[in-house]
MIDOSE-1310 file (N, C-alpha, C; in nm, 2 decimals, decimal comma, always signed):
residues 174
xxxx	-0,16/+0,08/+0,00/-0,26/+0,18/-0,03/-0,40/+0,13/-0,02; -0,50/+0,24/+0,03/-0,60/+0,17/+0,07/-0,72/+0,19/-0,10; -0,71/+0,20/-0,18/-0,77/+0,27/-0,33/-0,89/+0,14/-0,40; -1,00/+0,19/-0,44/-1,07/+0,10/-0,47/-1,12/+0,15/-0,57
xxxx	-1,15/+0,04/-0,69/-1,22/+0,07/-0,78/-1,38/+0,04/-0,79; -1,44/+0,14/-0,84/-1,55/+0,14/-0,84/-1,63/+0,15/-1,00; -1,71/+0,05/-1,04/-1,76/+0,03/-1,14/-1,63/+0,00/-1,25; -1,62/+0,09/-1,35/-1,53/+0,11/-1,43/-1,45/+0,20/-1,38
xxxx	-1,43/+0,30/-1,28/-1,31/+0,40/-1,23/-1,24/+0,30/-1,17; -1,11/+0,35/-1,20/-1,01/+0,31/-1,10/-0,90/+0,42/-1,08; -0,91/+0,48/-0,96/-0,84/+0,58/-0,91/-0,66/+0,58/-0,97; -0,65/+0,69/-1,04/-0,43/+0,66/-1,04/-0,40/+0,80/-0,94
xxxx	-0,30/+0,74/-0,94/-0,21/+0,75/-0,84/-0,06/+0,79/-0,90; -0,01/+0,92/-0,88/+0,07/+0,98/-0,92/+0,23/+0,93/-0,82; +0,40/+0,93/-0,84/+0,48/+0,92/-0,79/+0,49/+0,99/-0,66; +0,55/+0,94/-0,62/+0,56/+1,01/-0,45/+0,50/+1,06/-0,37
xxxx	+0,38/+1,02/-0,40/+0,23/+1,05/-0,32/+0,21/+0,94/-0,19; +0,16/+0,95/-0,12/+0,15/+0,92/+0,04/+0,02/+0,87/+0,02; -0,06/+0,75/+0,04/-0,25/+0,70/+0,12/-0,21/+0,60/+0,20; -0,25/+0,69/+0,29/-0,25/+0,59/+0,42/-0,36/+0,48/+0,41
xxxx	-0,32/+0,31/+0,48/-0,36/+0,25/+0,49/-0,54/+0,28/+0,55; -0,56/+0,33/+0,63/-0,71/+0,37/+0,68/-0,76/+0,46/+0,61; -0,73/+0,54/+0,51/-0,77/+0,64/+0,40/-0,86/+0,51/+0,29; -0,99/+0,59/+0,25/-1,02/+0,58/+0,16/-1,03/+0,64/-0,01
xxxx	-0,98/+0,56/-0,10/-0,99/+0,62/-0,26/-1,07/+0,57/-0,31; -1,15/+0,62/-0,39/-1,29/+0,51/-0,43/-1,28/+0,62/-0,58; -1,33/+0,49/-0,69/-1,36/+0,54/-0,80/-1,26/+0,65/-0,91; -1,26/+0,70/-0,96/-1,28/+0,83/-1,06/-1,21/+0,92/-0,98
xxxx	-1,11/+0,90/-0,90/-0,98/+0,97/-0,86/-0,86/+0,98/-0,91; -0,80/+1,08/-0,93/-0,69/+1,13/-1,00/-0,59/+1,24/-0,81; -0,47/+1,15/-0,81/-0,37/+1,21/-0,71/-0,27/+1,24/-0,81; -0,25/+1,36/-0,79/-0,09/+1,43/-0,87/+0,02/+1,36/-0,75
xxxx	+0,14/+1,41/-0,80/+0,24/+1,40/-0,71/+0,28/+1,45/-0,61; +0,32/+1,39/-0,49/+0,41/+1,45/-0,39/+0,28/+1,49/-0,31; +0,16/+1,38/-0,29/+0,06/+1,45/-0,24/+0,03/+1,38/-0,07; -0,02/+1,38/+0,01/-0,06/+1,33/+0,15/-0,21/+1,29/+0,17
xxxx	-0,26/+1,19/+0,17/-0,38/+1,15/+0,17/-0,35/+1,07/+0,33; -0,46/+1,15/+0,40/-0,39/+1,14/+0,56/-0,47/+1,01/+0,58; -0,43/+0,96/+0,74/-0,52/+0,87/+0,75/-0,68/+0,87/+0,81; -0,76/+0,80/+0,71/-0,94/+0,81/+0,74/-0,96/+0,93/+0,66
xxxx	-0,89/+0,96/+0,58/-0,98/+1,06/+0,47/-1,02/+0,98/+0,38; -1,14/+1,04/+0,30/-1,26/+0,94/+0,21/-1,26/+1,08/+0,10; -1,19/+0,96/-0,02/-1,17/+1,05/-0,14/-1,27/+0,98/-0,25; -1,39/+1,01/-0,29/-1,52/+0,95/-0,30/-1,54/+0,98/-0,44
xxxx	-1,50/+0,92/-0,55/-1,53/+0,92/-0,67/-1,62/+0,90/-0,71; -1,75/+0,82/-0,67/-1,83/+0,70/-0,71/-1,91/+0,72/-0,83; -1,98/+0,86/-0,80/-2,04/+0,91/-0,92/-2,04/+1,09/-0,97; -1,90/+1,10/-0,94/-1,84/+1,24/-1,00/-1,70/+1,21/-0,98
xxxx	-1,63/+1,27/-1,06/-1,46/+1,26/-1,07/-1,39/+1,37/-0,94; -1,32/+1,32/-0,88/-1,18/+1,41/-0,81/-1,07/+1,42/-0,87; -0,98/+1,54/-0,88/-0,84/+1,58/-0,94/-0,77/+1,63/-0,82; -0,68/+1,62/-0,76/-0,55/+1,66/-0,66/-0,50/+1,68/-0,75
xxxx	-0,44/+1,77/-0,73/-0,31/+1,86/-0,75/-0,17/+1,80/-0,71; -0,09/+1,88/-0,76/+0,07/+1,82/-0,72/+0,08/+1,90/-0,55; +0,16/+1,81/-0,49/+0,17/+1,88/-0,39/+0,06/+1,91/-0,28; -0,06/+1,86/-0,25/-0,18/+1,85/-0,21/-0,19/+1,77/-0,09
xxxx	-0,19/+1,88/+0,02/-0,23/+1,73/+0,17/-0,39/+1,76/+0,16; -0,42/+1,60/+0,19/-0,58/+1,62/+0,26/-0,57/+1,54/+0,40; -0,58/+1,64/+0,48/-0,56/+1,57/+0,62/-0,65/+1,46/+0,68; -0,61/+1,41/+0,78/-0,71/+1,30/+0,85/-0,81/+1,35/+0,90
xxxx	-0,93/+1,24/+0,84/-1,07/+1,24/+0,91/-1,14/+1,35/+0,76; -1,06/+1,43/+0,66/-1,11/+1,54/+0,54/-1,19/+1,42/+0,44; -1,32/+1,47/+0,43/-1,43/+1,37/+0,33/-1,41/+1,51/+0,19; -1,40/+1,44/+0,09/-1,40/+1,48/-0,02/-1,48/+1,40/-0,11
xxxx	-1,61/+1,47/-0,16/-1,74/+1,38/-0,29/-1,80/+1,54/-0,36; -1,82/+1,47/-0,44/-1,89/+1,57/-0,52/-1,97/+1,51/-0,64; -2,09/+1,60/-0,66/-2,23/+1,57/-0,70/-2,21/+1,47/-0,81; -2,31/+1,36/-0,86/-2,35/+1,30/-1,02/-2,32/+1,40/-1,05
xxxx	-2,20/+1,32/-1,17/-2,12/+1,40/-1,32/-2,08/+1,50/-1,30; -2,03/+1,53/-1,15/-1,98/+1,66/-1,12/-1,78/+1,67/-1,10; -1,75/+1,73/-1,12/-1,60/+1,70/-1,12/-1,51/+1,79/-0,98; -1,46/+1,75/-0,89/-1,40/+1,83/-0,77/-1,28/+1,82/-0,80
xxxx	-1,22/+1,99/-0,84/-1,02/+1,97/-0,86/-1,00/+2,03/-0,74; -0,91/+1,96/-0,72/-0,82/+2,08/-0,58/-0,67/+2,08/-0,70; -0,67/+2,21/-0,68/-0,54/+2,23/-0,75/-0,39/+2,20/-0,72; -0,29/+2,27/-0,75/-0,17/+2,27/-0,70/-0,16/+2,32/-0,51
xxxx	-0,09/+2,27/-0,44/-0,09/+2,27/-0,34/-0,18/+2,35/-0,22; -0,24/+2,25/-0,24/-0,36/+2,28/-0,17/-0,40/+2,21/+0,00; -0,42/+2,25/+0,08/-0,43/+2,21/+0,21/-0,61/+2,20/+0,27; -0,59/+2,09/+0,29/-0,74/+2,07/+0,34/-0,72/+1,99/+0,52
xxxx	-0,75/+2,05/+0,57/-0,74/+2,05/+0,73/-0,85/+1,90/+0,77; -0,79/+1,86/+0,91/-0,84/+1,76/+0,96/-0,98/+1,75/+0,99; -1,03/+1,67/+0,93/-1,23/+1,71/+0,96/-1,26/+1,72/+0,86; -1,23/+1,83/+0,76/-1,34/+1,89/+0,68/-1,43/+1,83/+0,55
xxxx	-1,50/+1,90/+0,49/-1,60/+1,82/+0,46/-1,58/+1,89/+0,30; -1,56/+1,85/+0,21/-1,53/+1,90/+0,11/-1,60/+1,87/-0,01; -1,72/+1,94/-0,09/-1,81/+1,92/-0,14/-1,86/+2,03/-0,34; -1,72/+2,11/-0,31/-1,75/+2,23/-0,40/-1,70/+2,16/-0,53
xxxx	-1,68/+2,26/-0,65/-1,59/+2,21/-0,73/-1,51/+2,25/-0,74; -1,40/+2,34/-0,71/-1,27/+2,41/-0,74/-1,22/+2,45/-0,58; -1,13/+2,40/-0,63/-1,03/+2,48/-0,48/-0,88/+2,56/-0,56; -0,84/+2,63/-0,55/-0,74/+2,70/-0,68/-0,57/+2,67/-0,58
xxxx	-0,48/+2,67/-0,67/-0,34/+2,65/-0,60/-0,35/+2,73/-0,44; -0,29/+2,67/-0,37/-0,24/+2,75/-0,24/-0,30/+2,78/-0,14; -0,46/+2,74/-0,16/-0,53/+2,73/-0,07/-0,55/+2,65/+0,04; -0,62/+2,74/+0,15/-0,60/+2,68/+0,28/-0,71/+2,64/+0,34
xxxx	-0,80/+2,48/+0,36/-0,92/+2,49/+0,44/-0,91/+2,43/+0,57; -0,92/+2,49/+0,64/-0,94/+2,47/+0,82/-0,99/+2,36/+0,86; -0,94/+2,28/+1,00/-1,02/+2,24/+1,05/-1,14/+2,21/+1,05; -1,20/+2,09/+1,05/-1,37/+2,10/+1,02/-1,47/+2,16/+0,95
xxxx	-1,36/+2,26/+0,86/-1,45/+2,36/+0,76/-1,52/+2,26/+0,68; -1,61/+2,31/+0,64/-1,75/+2,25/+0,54/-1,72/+2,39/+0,40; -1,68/+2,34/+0,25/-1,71/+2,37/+0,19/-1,85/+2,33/+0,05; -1,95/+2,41/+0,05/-2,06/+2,37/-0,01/-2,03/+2,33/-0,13
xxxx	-2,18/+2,27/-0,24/-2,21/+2,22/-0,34/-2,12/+2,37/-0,44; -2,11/+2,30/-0,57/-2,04/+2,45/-0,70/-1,97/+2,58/-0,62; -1,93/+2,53/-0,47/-1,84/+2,66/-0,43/-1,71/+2,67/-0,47; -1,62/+2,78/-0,49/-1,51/+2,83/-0,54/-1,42/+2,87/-0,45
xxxx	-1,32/+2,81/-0,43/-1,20/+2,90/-0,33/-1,09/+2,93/-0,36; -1,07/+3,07/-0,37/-1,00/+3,12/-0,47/-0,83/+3,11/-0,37; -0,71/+3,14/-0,51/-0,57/+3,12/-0,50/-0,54/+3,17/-0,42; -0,48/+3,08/-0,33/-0,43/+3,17/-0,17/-0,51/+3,17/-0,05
xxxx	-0,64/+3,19/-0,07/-0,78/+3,20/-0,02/-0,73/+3,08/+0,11; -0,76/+3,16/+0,24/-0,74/+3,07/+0,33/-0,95/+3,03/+0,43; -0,98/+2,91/+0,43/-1,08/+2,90/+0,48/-1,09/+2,87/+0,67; -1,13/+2,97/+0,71/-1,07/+2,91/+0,87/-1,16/+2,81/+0,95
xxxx	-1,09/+2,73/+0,99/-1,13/+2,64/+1,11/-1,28/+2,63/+1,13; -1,37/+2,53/+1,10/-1,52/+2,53/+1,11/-1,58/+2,58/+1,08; -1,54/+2,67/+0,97/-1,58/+2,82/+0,89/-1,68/+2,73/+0,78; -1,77/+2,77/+0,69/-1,92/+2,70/+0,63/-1,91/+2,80/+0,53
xxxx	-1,84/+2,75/+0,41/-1,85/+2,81/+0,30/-2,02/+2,75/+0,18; -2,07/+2,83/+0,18/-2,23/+2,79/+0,16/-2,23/+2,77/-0,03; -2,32/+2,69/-0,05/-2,33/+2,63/-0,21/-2,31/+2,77/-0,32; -2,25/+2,73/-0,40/-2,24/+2,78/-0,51/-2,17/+2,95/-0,48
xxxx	-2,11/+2,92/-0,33/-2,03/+3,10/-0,31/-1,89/+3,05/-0,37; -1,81/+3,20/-0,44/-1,70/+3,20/-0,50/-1,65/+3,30/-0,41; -1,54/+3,25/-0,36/-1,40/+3,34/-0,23/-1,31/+3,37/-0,33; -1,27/+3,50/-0,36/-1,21/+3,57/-0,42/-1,01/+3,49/-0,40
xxxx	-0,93/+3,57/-0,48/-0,79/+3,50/-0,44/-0,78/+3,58/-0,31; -0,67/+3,53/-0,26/-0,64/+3,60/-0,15/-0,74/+3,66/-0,06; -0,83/+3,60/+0,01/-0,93/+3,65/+0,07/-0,91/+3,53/+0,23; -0,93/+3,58/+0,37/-0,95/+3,50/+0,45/-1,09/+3,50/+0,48
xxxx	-1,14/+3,38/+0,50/-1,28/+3,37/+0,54/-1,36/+3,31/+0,64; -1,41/+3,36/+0,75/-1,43/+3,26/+0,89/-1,57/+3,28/+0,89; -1,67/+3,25/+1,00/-1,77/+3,18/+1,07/-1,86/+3,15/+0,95; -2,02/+3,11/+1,04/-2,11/+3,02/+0,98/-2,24/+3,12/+0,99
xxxx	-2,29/+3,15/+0,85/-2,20/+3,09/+0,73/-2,06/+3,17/+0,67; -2,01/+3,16/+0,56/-1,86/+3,26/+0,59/-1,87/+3,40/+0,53; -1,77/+3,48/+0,57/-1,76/+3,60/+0,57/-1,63/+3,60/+0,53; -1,62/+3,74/+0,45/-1,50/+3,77/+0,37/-1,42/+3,87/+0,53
xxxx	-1,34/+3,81/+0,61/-1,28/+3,89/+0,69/-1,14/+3,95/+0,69; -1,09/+3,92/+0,56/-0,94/+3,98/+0,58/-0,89/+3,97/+0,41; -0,77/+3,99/+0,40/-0,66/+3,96/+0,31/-0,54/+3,86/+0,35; -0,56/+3,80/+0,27/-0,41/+3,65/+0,24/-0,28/+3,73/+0,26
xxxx	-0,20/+3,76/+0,35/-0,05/+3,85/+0,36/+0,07/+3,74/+0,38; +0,18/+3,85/+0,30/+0,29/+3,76/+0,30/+0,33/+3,68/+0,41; +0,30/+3,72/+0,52/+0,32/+3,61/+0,67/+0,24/+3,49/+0,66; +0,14/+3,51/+0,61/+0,05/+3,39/+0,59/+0,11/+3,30/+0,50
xxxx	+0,16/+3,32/+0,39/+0,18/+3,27/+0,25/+0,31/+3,21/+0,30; +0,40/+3,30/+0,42/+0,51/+3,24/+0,47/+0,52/+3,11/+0,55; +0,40/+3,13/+0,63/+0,39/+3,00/+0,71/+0,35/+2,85/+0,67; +0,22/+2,91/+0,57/+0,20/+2,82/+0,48/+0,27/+2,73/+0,38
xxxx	+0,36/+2,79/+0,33/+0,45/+2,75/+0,19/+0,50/+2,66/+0,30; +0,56/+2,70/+0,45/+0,64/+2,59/+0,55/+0,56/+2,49/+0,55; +0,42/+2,51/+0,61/+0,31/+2,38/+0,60/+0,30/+2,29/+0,55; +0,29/+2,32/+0,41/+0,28/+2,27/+0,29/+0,38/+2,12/+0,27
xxxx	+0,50/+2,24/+0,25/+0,60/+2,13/+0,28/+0,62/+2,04/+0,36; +0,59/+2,06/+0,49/+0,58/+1,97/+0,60/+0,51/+1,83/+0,51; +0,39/+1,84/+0,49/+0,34/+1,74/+0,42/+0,37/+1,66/+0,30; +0,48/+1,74/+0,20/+0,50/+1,71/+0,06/+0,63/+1,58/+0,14
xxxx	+0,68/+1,62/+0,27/+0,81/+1,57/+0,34/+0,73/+1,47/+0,37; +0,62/+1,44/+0,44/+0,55/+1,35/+0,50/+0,49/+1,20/+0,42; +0,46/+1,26/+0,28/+0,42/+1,23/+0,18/+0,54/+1,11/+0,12; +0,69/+1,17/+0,17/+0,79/+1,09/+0,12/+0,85/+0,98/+0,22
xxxx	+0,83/+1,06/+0,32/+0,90/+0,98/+0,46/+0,84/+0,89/+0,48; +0,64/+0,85/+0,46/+0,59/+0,76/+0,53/+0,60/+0,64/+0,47; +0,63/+0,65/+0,34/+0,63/+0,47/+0,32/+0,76/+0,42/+0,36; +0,89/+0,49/+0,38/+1,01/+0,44/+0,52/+1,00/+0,40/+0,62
xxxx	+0,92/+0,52/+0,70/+0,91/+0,53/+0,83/+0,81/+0,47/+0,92; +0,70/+0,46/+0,80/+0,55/+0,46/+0,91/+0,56/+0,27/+0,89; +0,58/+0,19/+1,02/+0,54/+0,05/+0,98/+0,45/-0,01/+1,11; +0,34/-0,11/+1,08/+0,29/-0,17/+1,19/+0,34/-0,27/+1,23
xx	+0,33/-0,24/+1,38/+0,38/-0,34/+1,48/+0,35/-0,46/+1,60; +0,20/-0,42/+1,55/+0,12/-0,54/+1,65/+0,12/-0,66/+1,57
């Protein structure tokens, strides 16, 4: 695991949780269980605390920091997409952030709430539960439907599976 302590933080690290070797953990991080820290994501404690959730992928290349003395939870299974830039304080169970999405400073993304693909959730905005929300900056364009929540919950799991399989499967060979 690639996890570093910084000052007096030292990140824990919950059972059956997945960090990839190229992933960074720095500081004042807290991983629940069963979670996917992809490879080249930067979970950035230094000088504000992070909380993952149980169940929680942060995909590769996803930067997650948040302000002095500021605290970022991503809650219960929560999905943060390859790229994105992750800066608010709350992300609530079930949520979905896209591709290269940018979520701002004190923003809110509510339960279910899916963020799409390079979509620019701006400082201090609160996304309702169940709400989808796309372009730059974002707009409230739909409702969270059971097809969504269907595909998702598959997603999800995809990664809670991934989370267990990689320290078996994944070995280097140069």
């Amino acid at each position: 695991m690639a996890i570093y302590q910084y000052d007096d933080f030292i990140p824990k690290v919950e059972k059956n949780s997945y960090i990839s070797d190229s992933a960074r953990v720095i500081g004042d991080v807290t991983i629940g269980e069963d979670c996917y820290i992809g490879h080249g994501a930067i979970l950035r404690g230094d000088y504000g605390k992070i909380i993952i959730g149980n169940g929680t992928a942060v995909e590769e290349n996803a930067v997650l920091h948040i302000r002095p003395e500021g605290i970022l939870e991503l809650k219960k299974s929560v999905t943060i997409g390859h790229g994105a830039l992750i800066h608010c304080k709350l992300i609530k169970s079930f949520a979905v952030v896209g591709i290269g999405a940018v979520v701002g400073f004190n923003a809110v993304v509510g339960t279910w709430s899916i963020v799409a693909e390079g979509c620019v959730v701006t400082k201090d905005a609160i996304i309702p539960d169940e709400k989808i929300v796309t372009g730059v900056p974002y707009q409230i364009t739909g409702d969270t439907k059971p097809e969504h929540k269907k595909f998702w919950k598959y997603g999800k799991q995809l990664y809670v599976n991934l989370a267990h399989e990689y320290p078996k499967k994944f070995k280097r060979i140069d």
